[in-house]
KOLNUPA-37878 format. One record per residue (C-alpha): residue number from 1; residue in three letters; y, x, z. Coordinates in Angstrom, 3 decimals, decimal comma, always signed. Layout:
! residues N
+-----+------+----------+----------+----------+
! seq ! type !       yy !       xx !       zz !
+-----+------+----------+----------+----------+
! NUM !  ALA !        Y !        X !        Z !
...
+-----+------+----------+----------+----------+
END
This chain:
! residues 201
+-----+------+----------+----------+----------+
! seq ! type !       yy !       xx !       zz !
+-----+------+----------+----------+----------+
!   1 !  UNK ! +136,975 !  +92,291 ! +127,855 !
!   2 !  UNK ! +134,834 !  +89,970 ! +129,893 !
!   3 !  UNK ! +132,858 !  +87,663 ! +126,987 !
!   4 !  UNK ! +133,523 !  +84,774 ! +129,359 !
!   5 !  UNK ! +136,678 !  +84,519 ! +128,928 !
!   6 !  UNK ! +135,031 !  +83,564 ! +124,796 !
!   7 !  UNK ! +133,347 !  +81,348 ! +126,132 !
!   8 !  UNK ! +135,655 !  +78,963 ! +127,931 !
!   9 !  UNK ! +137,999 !  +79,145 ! +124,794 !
!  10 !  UNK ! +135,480 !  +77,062 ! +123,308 !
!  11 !  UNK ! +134,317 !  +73,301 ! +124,138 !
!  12 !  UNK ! +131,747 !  +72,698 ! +126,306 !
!  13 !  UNK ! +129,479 !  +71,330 ! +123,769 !
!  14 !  UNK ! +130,705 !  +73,820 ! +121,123 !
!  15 !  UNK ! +127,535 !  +75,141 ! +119,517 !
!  16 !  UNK ! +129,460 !  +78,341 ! +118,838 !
!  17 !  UNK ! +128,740 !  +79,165 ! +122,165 !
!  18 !  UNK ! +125,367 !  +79,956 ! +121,743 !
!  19 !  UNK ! +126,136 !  +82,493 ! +119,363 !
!  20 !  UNK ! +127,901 !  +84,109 ! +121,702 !
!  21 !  UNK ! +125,840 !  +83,675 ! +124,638 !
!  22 !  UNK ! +123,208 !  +84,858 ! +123,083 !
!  23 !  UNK ! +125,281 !  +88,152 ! +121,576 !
!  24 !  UNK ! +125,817 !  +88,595 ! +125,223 !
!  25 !  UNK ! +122,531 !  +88,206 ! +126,335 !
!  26 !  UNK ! +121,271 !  +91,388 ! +123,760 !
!  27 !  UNK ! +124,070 !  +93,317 ! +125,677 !
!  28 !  UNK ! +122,730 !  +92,802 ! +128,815 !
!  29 !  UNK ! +119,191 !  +92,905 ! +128,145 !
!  30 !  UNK ! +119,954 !  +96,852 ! +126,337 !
!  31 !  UNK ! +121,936 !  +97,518 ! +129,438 !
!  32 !  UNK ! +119,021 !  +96,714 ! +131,857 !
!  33 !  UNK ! +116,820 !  +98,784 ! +129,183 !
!  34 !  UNK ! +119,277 ! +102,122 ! +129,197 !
!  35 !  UNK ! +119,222 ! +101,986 ! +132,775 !
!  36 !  UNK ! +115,167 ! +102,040 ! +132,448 !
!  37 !  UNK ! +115,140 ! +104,635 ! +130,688 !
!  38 !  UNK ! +117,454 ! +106,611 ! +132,246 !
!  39 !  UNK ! +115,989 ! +106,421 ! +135,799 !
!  40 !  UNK ! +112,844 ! +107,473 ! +134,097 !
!  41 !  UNK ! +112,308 ! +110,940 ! +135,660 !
!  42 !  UNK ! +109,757 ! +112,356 ! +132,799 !
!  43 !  UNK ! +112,074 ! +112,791 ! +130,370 !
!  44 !  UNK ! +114,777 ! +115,364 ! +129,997 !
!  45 !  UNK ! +118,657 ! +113,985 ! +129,466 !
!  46 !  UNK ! +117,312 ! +115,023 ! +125,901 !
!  47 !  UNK ! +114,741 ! +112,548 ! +126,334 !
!  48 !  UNK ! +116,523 ! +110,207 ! +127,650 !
!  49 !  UNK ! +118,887 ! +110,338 ! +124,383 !
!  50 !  UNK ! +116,730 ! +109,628 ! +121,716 !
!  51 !  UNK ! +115,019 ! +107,090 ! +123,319 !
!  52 !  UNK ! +117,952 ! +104,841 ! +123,923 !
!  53 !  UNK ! +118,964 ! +105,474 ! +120,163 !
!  54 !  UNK ! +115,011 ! +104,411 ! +119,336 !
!  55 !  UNK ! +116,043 ! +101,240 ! +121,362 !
!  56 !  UNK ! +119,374 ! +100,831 ! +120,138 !
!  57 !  UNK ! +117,837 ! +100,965 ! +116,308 !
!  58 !  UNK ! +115,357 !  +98,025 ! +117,133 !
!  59 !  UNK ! +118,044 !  +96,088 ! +119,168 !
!  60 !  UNK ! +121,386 !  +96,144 ! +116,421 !
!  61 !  UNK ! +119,340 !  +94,263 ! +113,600 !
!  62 !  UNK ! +119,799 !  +91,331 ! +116,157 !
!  63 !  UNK ! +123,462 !  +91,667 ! +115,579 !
!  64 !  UNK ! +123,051 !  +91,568 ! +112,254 !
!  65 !  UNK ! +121,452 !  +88,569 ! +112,635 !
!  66 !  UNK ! +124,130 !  +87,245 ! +114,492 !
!  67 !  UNK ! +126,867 !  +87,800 ! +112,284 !
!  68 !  UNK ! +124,791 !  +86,036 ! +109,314 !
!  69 !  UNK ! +124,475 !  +83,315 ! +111,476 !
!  70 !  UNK ! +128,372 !  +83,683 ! +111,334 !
!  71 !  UNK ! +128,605 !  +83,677 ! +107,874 !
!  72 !  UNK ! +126,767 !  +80,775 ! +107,072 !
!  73 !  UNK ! +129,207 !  +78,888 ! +109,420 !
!  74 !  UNK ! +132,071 !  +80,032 ! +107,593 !
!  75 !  UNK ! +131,078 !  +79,206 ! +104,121 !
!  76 !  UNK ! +130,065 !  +76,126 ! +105,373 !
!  77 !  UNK ! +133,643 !  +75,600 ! +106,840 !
!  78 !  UNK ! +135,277 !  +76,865 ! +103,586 !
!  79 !  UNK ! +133,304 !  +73,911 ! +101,398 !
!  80 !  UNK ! +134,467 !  +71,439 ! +103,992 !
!  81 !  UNK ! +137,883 !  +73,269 ! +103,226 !
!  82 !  UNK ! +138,016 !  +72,958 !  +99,703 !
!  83 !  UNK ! +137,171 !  +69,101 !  +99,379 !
!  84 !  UNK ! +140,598 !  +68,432 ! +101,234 !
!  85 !  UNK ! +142,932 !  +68,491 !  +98,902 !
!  86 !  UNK ! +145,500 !  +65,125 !  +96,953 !
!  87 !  UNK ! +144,029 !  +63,346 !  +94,779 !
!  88 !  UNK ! +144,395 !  +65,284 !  +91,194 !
!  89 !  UNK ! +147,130 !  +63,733 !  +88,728 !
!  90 !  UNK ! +145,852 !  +62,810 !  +85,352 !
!  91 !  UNK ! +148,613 !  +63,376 !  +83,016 !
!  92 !  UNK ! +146,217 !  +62,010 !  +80,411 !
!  93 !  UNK ! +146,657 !  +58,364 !  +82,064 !
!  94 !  UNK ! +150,401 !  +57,318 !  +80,936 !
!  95 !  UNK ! +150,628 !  +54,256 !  +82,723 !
!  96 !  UNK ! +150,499 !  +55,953 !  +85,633 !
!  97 !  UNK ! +152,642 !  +58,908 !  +84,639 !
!  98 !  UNK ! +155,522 !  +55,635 !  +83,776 !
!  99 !  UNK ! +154,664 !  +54,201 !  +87,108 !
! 100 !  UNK ! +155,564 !  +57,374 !  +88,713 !
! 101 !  UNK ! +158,177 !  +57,966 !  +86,855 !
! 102 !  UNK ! +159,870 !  +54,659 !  +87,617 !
! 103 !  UNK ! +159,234 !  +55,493 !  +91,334 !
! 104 !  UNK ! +160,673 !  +58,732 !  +91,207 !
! 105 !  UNK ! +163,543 !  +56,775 !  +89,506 !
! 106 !  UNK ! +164,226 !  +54,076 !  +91,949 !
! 107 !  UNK ! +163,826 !  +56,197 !  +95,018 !
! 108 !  UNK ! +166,747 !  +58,439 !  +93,542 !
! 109 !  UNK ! +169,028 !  +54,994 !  +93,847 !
! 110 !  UNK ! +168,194 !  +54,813 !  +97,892 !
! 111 !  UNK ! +169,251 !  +56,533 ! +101,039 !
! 112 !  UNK ! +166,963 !  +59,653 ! +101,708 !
! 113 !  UNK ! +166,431 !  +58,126 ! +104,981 !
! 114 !  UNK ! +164,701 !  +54,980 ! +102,947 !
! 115 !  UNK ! +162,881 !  +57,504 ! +100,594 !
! 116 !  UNK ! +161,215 !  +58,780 ! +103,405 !
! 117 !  UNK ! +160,481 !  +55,542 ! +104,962 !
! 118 !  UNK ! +158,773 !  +54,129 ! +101,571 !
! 119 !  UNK ! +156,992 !  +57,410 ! +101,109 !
! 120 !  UNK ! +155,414 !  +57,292 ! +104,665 !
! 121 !  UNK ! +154,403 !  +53,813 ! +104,250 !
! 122 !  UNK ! +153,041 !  +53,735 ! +100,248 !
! 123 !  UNK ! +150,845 !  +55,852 !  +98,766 !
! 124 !  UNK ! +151,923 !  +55,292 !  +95,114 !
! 125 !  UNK ! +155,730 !  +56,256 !  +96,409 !
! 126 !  UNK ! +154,366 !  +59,302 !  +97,633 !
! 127 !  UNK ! +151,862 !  +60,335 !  +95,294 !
! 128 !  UNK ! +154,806 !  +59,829 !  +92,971 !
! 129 !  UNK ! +156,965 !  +62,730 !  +95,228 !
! 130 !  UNK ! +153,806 !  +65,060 !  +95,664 !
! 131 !  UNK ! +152,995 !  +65,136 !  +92,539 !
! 132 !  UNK ! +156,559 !  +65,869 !  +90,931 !
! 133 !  UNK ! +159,089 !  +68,597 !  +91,664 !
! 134 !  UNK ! +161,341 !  +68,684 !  +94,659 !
! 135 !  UNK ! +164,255 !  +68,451 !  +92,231 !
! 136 !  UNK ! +162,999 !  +65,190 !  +90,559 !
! 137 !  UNK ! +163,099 !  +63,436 !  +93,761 !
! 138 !  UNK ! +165,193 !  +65,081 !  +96,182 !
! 139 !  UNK ! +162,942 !  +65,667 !  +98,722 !
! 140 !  UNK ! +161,548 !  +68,964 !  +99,832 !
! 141 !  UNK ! +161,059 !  +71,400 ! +102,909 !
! 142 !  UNK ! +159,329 !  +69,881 ! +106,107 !
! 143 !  UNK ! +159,129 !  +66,509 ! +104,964 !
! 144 !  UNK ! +157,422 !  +67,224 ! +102,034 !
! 145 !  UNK ! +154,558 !  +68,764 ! +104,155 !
! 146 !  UNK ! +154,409 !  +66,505 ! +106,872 !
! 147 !  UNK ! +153,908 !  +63,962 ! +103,368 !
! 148 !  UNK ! +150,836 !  +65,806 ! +102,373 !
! 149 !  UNK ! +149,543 !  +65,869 ! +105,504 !
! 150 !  UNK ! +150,282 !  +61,968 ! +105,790 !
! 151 !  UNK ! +148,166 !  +61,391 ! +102,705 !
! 152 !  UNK ! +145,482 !  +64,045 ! +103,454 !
! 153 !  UNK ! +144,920 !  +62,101 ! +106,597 !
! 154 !  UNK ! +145,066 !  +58,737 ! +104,571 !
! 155 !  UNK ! +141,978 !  +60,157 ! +102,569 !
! 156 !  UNK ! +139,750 !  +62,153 ! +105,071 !
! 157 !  UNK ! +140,990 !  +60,736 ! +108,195 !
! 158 !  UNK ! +142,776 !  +62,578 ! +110,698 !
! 159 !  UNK ! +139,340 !  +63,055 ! +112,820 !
! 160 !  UNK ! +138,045 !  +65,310 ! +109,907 !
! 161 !  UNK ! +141,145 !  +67,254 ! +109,566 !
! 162 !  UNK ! +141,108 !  +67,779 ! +113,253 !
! 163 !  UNK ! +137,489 !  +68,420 ! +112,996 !
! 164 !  UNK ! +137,941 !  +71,151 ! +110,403 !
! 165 !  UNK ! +141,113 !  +72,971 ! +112,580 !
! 166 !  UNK ! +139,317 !  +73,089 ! +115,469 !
! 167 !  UNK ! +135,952 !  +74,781 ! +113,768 !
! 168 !  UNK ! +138,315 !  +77,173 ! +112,145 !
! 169 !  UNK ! +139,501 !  +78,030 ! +115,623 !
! 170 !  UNK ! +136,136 !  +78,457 ! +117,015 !
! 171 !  UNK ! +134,785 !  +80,721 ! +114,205 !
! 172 !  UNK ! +137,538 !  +82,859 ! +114,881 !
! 173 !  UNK ! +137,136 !  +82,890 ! +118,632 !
! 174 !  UNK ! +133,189 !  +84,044 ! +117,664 !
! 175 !  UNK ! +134,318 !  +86,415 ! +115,396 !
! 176 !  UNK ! +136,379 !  +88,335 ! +117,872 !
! 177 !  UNK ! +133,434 !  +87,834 ! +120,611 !
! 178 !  UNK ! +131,225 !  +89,636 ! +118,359 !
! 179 !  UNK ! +132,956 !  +92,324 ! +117,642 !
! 180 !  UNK ! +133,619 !  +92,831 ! +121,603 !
! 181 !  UNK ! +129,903 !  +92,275 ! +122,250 !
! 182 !  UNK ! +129,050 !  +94,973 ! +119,501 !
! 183 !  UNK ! +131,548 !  +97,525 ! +120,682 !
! 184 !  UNK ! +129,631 !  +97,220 ! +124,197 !
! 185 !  UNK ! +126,177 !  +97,310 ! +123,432 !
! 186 !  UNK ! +127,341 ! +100,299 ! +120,586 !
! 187 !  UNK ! +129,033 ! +102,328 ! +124,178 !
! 188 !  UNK ! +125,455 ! +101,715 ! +125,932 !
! 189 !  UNK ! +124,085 ! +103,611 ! +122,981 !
! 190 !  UNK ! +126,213 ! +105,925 ! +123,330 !
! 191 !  UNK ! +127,334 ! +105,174 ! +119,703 !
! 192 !  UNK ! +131,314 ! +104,092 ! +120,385 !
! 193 !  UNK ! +132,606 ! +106,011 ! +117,589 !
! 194 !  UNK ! +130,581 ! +103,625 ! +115,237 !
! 195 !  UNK ! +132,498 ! +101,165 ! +113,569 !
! 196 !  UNK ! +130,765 !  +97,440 ! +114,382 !
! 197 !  UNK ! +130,842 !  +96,303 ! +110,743 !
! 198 !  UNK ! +129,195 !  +99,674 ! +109,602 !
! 199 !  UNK ! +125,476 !  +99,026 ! +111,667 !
! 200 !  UNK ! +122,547 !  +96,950 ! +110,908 !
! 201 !  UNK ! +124,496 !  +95,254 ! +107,833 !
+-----+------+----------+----------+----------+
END
């Protein structure tokens, strides 16, 4: 698969596509180096052989490199992750557990057509739904997501969540470039029965 077609999957100011322009660029500058040696009429095919695994050895640490680089993004991505999330309920604060309760209470009284009306427009109506069980309030299903989402967007903004989707996307589109990149430069070598993950780890 053409590692273009990686590339323009991604932004055009997507830093991720360094990473795999560069991955890319170690491909091509083994292939030129394979082709070296092998028009290299000194050495036997023999010859030829180990030398291109000498140069594949010193070239796959780079992909190592790489996929640290990778890595790092990710864990970054997964903190970013794990600091969107509802506000926690403390069931130590009564007052609020009665104000819920009294919410949960009234919106029982009204149309499910107004319940999801009040919930979309006040947080404290649907804090009071997220934060119970479906039963207790008679709302569940798709609503109930597109709720959390509502108030997830309420506290992050929806740039940030969109921010966060999109670099999830992006670190998966690298992930799957590297892997082609490494199967290529591992066929130069003459190595394609190695497993990508298993080299220069």
């Amino acid at each position: 698969m053409n590692v273009d077609y990686f590339v323009n999957k991604l932004p055009e100011k997507s830093l991720h596509r360094n990473t795999i322009q560069m991955a890319r660029g170690a491909v091509a500058r083994f292939s030129r180096e394979v082709a070296d040696i092998k028009s290299d009429r000194r050495f036997t095919a023999a010859g030829h052989a180990e030398k291109i695994k000498a140069a594949a050895e010193t070239a796959l640490p780079y992909f190592a490199d790489l996929r640290a680089l990778q890595a790092n993004d990710r864990r970054a991505l997964e903190r970013r992750q794990a600091e969107i999330k509802l506000e926690p309920v403390d069931r130590k604060d009564h007052w609020a557990e009665h104000r819920a309760r009294e919410a949960r209470d009234f919106l029982r009284t009204i149309p499910l057509h107004e319940r999801q009306r009040l919930a979309l427009a006040d947080p404290e109506f649907a804090a009071a739904i997220l934060n119970a069980p479906p039963a207790l309030t008679g709302i569940d299903g798709d609503f109930r997501e597109r709720l959390a989402q509502v108030e997830l967007e309420r506290l992050f903004g929806a740039d940030e969540l969109q921010a966060i989707a999109e670099e999830s996307k992006a670190l998966d589109v690298v992930d799957e470039a590297l892997k082609v990149t490494q199967e290529q430069f591992l066929r130069e070598a003459g190595m394609s029965n190695t497993k990508p993950e298993s080299v220069a780890a």
